[in-house]
C-alpha positions as CSV (number, residue, x, y, z in Angstrom):
1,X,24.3,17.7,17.7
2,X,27.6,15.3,18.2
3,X,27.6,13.7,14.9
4,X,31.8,12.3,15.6
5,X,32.3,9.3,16.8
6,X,34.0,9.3,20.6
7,X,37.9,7.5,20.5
8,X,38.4,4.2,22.0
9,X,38.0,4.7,25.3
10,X,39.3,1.4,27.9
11,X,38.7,1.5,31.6
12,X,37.0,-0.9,34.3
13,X,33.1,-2.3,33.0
14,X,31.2,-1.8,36.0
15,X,30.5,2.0,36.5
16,X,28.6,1.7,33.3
17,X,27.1,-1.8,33.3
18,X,23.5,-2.1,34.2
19,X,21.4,-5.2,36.1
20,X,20.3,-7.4,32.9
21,X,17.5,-9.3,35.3
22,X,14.0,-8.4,33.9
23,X,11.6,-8.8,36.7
24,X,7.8,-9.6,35.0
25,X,5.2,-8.0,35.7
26,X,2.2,-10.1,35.8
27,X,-1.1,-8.9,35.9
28,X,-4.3,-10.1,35.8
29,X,-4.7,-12.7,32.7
30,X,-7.8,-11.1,31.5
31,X,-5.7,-8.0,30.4
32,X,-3.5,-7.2,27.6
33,X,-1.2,-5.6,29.7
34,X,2.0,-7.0,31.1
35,X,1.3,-10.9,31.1
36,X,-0.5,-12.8,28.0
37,X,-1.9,-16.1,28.4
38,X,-1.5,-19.1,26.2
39,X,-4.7,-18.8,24.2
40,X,-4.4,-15.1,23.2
41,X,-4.9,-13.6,19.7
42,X,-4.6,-10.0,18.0
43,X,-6.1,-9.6,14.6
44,X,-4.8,-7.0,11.4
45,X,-7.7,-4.8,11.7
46,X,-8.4,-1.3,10.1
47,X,-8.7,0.3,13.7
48,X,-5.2,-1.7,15.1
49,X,-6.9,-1.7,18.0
50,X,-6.0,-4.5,20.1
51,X,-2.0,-4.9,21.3
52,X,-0.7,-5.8,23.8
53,X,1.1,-3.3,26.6
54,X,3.8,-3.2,28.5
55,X,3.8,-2.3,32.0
56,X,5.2,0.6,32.0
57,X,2.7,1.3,29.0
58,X,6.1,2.8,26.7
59,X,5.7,-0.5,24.4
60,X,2.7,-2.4,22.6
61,X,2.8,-5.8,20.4
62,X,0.6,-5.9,17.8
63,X,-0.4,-5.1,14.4
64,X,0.5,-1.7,12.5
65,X,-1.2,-0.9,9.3
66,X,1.2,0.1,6.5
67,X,1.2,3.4,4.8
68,X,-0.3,3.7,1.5
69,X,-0.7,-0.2,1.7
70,X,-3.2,-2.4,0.2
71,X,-4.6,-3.7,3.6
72,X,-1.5,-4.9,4.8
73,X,-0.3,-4.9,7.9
74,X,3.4,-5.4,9.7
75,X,3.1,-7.6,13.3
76,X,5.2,-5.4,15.4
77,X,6.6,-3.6,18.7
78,X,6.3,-0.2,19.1
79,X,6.6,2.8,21.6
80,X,3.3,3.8,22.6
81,X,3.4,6.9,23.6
82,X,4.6,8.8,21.1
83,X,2.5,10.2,17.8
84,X,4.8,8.5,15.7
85,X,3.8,4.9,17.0
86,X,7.9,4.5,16.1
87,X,8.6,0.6,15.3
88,X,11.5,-1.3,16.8
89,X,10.7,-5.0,16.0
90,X,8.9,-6.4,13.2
91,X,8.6,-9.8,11.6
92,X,8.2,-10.9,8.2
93,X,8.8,-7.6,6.4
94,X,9.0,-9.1,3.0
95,X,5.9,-10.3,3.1
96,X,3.7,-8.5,5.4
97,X,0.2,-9.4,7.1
98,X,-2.8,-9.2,4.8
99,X,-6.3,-7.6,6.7
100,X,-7.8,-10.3,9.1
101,X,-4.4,-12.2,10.1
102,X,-4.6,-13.4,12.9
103,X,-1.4,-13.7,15.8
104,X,-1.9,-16.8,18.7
105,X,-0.2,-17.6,21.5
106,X,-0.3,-21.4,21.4
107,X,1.1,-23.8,24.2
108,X,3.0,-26.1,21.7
109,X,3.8,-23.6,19.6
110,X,4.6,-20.1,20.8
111,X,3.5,-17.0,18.8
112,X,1.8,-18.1,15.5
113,X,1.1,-15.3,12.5
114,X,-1.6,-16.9,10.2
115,X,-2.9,-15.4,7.2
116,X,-6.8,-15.3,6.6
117,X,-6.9,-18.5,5.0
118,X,-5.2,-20.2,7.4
119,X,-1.7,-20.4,5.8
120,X,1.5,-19.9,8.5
121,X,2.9,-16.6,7.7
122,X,5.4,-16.5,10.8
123,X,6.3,-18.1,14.1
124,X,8.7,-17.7,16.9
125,X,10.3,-21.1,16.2
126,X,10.3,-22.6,20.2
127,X,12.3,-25.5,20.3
128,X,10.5,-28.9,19.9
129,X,8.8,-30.5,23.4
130,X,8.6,-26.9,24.9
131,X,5.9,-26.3,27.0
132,X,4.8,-22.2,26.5
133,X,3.4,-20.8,30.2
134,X,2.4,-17.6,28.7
135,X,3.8,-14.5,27.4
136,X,5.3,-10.9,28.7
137,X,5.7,-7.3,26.5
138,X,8.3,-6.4,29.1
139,X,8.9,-2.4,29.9
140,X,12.4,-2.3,27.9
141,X,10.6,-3.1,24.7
142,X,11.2,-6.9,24.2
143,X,8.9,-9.6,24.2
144,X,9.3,-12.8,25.3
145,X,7.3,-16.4,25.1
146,X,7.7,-17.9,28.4
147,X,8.2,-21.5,29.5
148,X,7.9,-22.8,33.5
149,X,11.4,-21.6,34.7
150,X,13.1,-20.3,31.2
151,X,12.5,-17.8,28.5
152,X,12.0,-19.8,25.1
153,X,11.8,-16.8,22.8
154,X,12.3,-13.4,22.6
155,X,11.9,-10.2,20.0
156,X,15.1,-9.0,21.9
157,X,17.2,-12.3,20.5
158,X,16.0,-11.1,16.6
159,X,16.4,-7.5,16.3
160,X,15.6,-6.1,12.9
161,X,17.1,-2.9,12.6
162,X,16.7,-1.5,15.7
163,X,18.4,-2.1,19.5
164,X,16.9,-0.6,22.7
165,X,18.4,0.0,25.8
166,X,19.0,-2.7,27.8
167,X,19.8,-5.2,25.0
168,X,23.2,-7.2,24.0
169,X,24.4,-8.4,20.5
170,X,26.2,-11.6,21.2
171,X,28.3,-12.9,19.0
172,X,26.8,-13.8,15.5
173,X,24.1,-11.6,15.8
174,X,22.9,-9.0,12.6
175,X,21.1,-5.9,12.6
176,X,19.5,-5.2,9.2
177,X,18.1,-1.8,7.9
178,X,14.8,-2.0,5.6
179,X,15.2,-1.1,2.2
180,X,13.7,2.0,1.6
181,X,12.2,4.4,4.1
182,X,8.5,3.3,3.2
183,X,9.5,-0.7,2.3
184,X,10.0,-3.3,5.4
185,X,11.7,-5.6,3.1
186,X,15.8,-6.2,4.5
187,X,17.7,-3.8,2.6
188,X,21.5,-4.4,2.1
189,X,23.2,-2.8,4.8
190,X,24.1,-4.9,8.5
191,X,25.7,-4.3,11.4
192,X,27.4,-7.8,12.3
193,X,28.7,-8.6,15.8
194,X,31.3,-11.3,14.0
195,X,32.5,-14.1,15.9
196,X,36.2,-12.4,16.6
197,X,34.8,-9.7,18.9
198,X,34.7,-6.9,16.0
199,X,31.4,-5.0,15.2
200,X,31.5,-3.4,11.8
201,X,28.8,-2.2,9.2
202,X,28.9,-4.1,5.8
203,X,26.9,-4.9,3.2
204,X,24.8,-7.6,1.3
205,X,24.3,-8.5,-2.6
206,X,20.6,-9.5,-2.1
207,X,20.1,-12.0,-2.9
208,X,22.8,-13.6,-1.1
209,X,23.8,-13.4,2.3
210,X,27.7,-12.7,1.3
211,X,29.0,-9.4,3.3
212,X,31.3,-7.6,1.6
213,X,34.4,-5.6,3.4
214,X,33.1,-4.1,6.0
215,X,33.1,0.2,5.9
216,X,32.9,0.5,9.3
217,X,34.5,-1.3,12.1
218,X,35.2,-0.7,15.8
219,X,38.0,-2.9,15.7
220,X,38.0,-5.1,18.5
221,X,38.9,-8.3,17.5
222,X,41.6,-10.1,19.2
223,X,44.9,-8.1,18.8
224,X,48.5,-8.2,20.3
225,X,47.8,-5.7,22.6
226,X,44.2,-5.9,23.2
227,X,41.8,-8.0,24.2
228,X,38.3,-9.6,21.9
229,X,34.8,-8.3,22.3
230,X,32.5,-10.8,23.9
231,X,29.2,-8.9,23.3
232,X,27.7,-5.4,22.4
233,X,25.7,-3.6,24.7
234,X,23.4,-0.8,24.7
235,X,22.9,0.0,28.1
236,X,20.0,1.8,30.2
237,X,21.7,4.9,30.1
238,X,21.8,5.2,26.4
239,X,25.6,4.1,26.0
240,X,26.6,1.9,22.9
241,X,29.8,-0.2,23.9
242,X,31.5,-3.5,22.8
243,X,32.6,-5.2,26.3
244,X,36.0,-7.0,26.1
245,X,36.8,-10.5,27.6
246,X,39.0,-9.0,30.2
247,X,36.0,-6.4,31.2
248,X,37.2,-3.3,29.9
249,X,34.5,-1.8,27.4
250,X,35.5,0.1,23.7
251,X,33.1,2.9,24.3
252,X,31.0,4.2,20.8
253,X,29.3,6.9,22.3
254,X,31.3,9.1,24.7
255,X,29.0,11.5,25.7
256,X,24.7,11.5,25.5
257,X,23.5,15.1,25.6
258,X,19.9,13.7,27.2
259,X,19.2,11.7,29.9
260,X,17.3,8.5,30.4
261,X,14.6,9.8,32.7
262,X,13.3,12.4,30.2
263,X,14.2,10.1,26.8
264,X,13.7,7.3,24.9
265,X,16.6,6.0,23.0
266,X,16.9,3.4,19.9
267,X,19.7,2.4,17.8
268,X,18.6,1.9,14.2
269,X,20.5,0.6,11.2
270,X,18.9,3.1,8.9
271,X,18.4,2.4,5.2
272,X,21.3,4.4,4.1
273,X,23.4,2.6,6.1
274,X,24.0,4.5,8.7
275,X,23.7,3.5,12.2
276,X,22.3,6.0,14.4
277,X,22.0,6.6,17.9
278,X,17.9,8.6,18.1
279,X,16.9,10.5,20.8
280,X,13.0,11.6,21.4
281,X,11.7,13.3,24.5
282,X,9.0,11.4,26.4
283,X,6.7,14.3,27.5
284,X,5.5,14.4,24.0
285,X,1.9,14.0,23.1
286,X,-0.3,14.5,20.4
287,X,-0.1,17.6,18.8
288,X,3.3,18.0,19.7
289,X,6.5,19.3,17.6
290,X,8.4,16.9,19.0
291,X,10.5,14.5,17.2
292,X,13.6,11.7,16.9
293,X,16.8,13.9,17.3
294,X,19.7,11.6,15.9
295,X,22.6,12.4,18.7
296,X,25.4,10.0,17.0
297,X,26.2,8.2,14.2
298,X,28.7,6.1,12.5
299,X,30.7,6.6,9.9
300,X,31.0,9.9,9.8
301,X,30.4,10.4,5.9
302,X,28.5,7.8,4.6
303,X,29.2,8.5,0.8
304,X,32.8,8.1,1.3
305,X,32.9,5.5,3.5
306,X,30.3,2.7,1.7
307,X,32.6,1.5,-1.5
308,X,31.3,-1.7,-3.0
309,X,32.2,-2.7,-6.2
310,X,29.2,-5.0,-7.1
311,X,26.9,-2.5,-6.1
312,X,25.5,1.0,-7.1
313,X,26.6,2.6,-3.5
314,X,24.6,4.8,-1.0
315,X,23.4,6.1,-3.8
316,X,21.8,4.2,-7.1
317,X,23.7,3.9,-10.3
318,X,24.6,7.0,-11.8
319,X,23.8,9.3,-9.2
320,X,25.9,11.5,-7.0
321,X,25.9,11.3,-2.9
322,X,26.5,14.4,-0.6
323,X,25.7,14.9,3.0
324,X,23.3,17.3,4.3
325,X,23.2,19.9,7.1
326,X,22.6,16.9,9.4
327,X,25.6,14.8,8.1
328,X,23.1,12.3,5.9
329,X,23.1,11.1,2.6
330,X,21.1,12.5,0.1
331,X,21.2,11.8,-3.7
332,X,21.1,13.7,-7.1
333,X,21.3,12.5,-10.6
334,X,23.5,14.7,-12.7
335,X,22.7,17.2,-15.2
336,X,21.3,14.8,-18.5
337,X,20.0,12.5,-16.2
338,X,17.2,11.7,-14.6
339,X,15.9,9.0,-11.8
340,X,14.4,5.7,-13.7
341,X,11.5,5.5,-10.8
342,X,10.6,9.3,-9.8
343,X,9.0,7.7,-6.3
344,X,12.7,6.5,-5.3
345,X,15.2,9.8,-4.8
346,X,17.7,6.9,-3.4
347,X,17.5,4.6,-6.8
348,X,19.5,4.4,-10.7
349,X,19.4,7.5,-12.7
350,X,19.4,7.4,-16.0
351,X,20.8,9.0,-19.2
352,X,18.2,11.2,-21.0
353,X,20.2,10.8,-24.1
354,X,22.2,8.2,-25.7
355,X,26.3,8.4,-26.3
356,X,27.0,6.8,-29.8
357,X,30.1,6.9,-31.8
358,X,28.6,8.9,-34.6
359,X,25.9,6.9,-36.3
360,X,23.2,8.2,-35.6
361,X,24.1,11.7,-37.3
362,X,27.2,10.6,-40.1
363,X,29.3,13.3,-40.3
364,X,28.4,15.7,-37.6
365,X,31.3,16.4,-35.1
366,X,31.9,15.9,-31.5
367,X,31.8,18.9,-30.4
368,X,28.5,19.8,-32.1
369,X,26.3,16.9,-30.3
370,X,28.4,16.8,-27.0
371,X,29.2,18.9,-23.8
372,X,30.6,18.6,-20.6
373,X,29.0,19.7,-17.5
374,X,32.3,20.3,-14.8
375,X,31.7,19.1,-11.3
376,X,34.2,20.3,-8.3
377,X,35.2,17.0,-5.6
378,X,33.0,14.5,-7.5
379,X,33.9,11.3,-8.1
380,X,32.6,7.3,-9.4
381,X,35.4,6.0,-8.2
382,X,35.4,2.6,-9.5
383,X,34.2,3.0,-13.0
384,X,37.5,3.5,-15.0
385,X,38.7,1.9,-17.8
386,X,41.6,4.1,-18.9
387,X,44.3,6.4,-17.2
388,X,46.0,8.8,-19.1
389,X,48.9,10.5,-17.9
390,X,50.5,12.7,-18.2
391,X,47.6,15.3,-20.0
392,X,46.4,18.5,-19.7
393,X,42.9,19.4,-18.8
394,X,42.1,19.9,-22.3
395,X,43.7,16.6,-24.0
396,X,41.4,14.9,-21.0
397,X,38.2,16.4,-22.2
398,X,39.4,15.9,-25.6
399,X,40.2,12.4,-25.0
400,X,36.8,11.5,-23.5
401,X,34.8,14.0,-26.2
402,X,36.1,11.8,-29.0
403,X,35.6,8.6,-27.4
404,X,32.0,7.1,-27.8
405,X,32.7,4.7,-24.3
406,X,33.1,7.8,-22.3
407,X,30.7,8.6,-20.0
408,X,32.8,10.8,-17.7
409,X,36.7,11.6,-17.6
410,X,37.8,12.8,-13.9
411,X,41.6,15.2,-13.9
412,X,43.4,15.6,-10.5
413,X,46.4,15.4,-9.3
414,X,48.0,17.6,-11.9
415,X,48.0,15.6,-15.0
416,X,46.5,12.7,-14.5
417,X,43.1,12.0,-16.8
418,X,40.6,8.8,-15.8
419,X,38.0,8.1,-18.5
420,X,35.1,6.0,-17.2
421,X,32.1,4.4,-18.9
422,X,28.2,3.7,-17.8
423,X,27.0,2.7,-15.7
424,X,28.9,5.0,-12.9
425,X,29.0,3.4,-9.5
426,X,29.5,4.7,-5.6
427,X,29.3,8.5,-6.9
428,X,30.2,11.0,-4.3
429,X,31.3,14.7,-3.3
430,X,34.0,14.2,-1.5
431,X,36.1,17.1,0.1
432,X,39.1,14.9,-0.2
433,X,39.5,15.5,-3.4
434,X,41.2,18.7,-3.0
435,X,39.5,20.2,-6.3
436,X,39.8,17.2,-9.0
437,X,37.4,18.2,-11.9
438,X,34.6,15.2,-13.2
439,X,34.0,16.1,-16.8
440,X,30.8,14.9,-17.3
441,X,29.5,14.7,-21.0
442,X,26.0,15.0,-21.9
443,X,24.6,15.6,-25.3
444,X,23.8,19.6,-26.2
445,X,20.6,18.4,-28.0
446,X,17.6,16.0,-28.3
447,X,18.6,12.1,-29.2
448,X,17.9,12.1,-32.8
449,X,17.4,8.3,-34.0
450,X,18.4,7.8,-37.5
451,X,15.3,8.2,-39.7
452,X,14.7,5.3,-43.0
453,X,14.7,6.6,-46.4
454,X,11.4,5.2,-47.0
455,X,11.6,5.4,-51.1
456,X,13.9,3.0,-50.9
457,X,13.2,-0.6,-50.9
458,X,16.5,-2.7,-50.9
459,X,16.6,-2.1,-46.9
460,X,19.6,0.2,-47.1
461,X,19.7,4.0,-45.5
């Protein structure tokens, strides 16, 4: 698998562009594939058996029942094909589609989503006065609401966190991962297109909309020596590029170990962060082993790469992040800690004991209630409060033993000794390091609350 990401690569557009023209097809307007009159409907039912098919029969529009929900239901693209049913559009994931809503295609309106009582869940939005002819799932995965001689709306114009081939970012335009791998609702993590040519990765403190520094960039915006990106492409072939105003192309992916005839491709802004170029053979049926092979992805180590002060990390608060065989996050709470909601390995962790300064047990020493637990490359890296220098090993767990603030004290560099308090954000192993120690203290034994002398009265202990 080539997990790197290629170099800059600049040479003439064309040998790589593709024809953008979509040619509809339009079938007969009693079917639900290719062309869908003004009129149509599809309703959230258990079976999800009404959509409507592209051509080429890779992509249906309808409704998808969620996992383990309550009866609700996500109004959605999909390919077809596959076992996974593998969604790359969806609207209104905060607030998905109870059983029995209903989707129209209305002349005045464009694509309606109505709950069962009638209330407007979603719409495409058409401009005022526009006239809708009719609709089209078109074989590249995007739908669009037609007018007489324009296209009013279409799916490809509001990606979610997914791109297909054949589709452009223009300027302005957001990709947003979900926020968990079984929630649709936005989860913090974007990849912008900005309005100076540069596509980076960033994130959002939900609730606001503010993106923070970005932790990946391709950096093409306007330089000395270069010239700005005008729009990103993802082209038939499976190529992920950001073509410059004077035609020559920044090239993400240099080389795609399948081929278009035998694959489908998406781009998907996953959860963790990471954008990932997915590969998935198309001879696959039911039954069938086969699966989404992730072929390329950016950054290269998520857990070092995502650093955001007002936020827990990749990973929640508290917990450590380190990449798997496949170069992907996973998380772990430490040892005294343990995850606040068992359901969400990605979330906060928790201390299973609590530091105190001594009163809980008067006179009892340090180094009776406390340990340290010593991990190798592990870092929180934006959670001190004190640097001590220079100290040994030993005054730096001494230091932090005796201090009832300190969570964890990290030693590197020789004789340098960062103390650190909770909660402990954007933990990571990280090879960088170079063997820097994180003392981590937990307590030896069970939290022991101070007990009441009850034969007293006068409210003292």
């Amino acid at each position: 698998m080539d997990t790197q990401r290629a170099p800059a690569m600049s040479f003439p557009l064309f040998p790589l562009l593709f024809s953008l023209i979509l040619l509809p097809f339009f079938s007969d307007a009693q079917t639900i594939v290719g062309n869908i009159t003004t009129g149509a409907s599809l309703t959230a039912a258990e079976n999800n058996s009404s959509s409507w098919i592209s051509p080429s029969g890779d992509f249906a529009f309808g409704f998808r029942k969620l996992n383990n929900s309550q009866n609700l239901f996500l109004l959605a693209i999909w390919y077809d094909k596959i076992p996974e049913k593998t969604l790359v559009w969806y609207a209104n994931g905060d607030n998905p589609a109870p059983l029995g809503s209903k989707l129209q295609l209305y002349a005045d309106k464009g694509l309606v989503l109505s709950s069962p009582q009638g209330e407007q869940l979603w719409s495409s939005e058409i401009r005022d006065g526009a006239l809708v002819n009719g609709g089209l799932m078109d074989g590249n995965g995007n739908f669009m609401v037609l007018g007489s001689n324009s296209t009013l709306w279409e799916s490809f114009k509001f990606p979610v966190d997914t791109i297909l081939p054949t589709q452009i970012l223009d300027k302005g335009m957001v990709v947003s991962a979900k926020q968990s791998e079984t929630s649709f609702a936005m989860g913090r993590s974007r990849l912008v297109f900005q309005s100076d040519g540069n596509l980076v990765l960033t994130t959002i403190n939900l609730p606001s909309e503010h993106l923070n520094e970005p932790y990946y960039a391709t950096g093409t915006a306007a330089g000395a020596s270069s010239s700005p990106g005008v729009r990103f492409v993802f082209n038939e072939s499976g190529y992920l590029f950001v073509s410059r105003e004077n035609g020559e192309i920044y090239l993400l992916t240099q080389r795609i170990p399948a081929s278009a005839k035998d694959f489908y491709f998406r781009a998907t802004v996953d959860f963790d962060g990471v954008f990932a170029l997915y590969s998935h053979p198309k001879s696959a049926s039911n039954g069938s082993d086969a699966k989404w092979t992730s072929v390329w992805f950016v950054p290269d180590n998520i857990c070092t790469a995502s650093l955001v002060s007002a936020s827990s990390g990749v990973c929640g608060f508290n917990s450590i992040c380190s990449l798997d065989d496949d170069g992907r996050p996973t998380c772990a709470c430490p040892k005294g800690y343990s995850l606040i909601d068992p359901n969400n390995k990605y979330g906060d962790c928790r201390p299973n004991f609590t530091l105190s300064c001594g009163d809980e047990q008067p006179g009892v020493p340090a180094e009776d209630l406390y340990d340290f637990e010593v991990l190798i490359n592990v870092d929180w890296p934006l959670a001190d409060y004190a640097l001590l220098e220079p100290f040994t090993e030993n005054q730096c767990r001494n230091s932090c033993l005796h201090d009832c603030m300190c969570s964890v004290a990290i030693f590197r560099l020789g004789d340098k000794c960062w103390k650190k308090k909770l909660p402990l954000s954007n933990g990571r192993v990280d090879p960088g390091l170079d063997g820097g120690k994180a003392l981590l203290k937990f307590r030896k034994g069970p939290y022991i609350p101070c007990q009441r002398n009850k034969n007293k009265r006068d409210g003292t202990v």
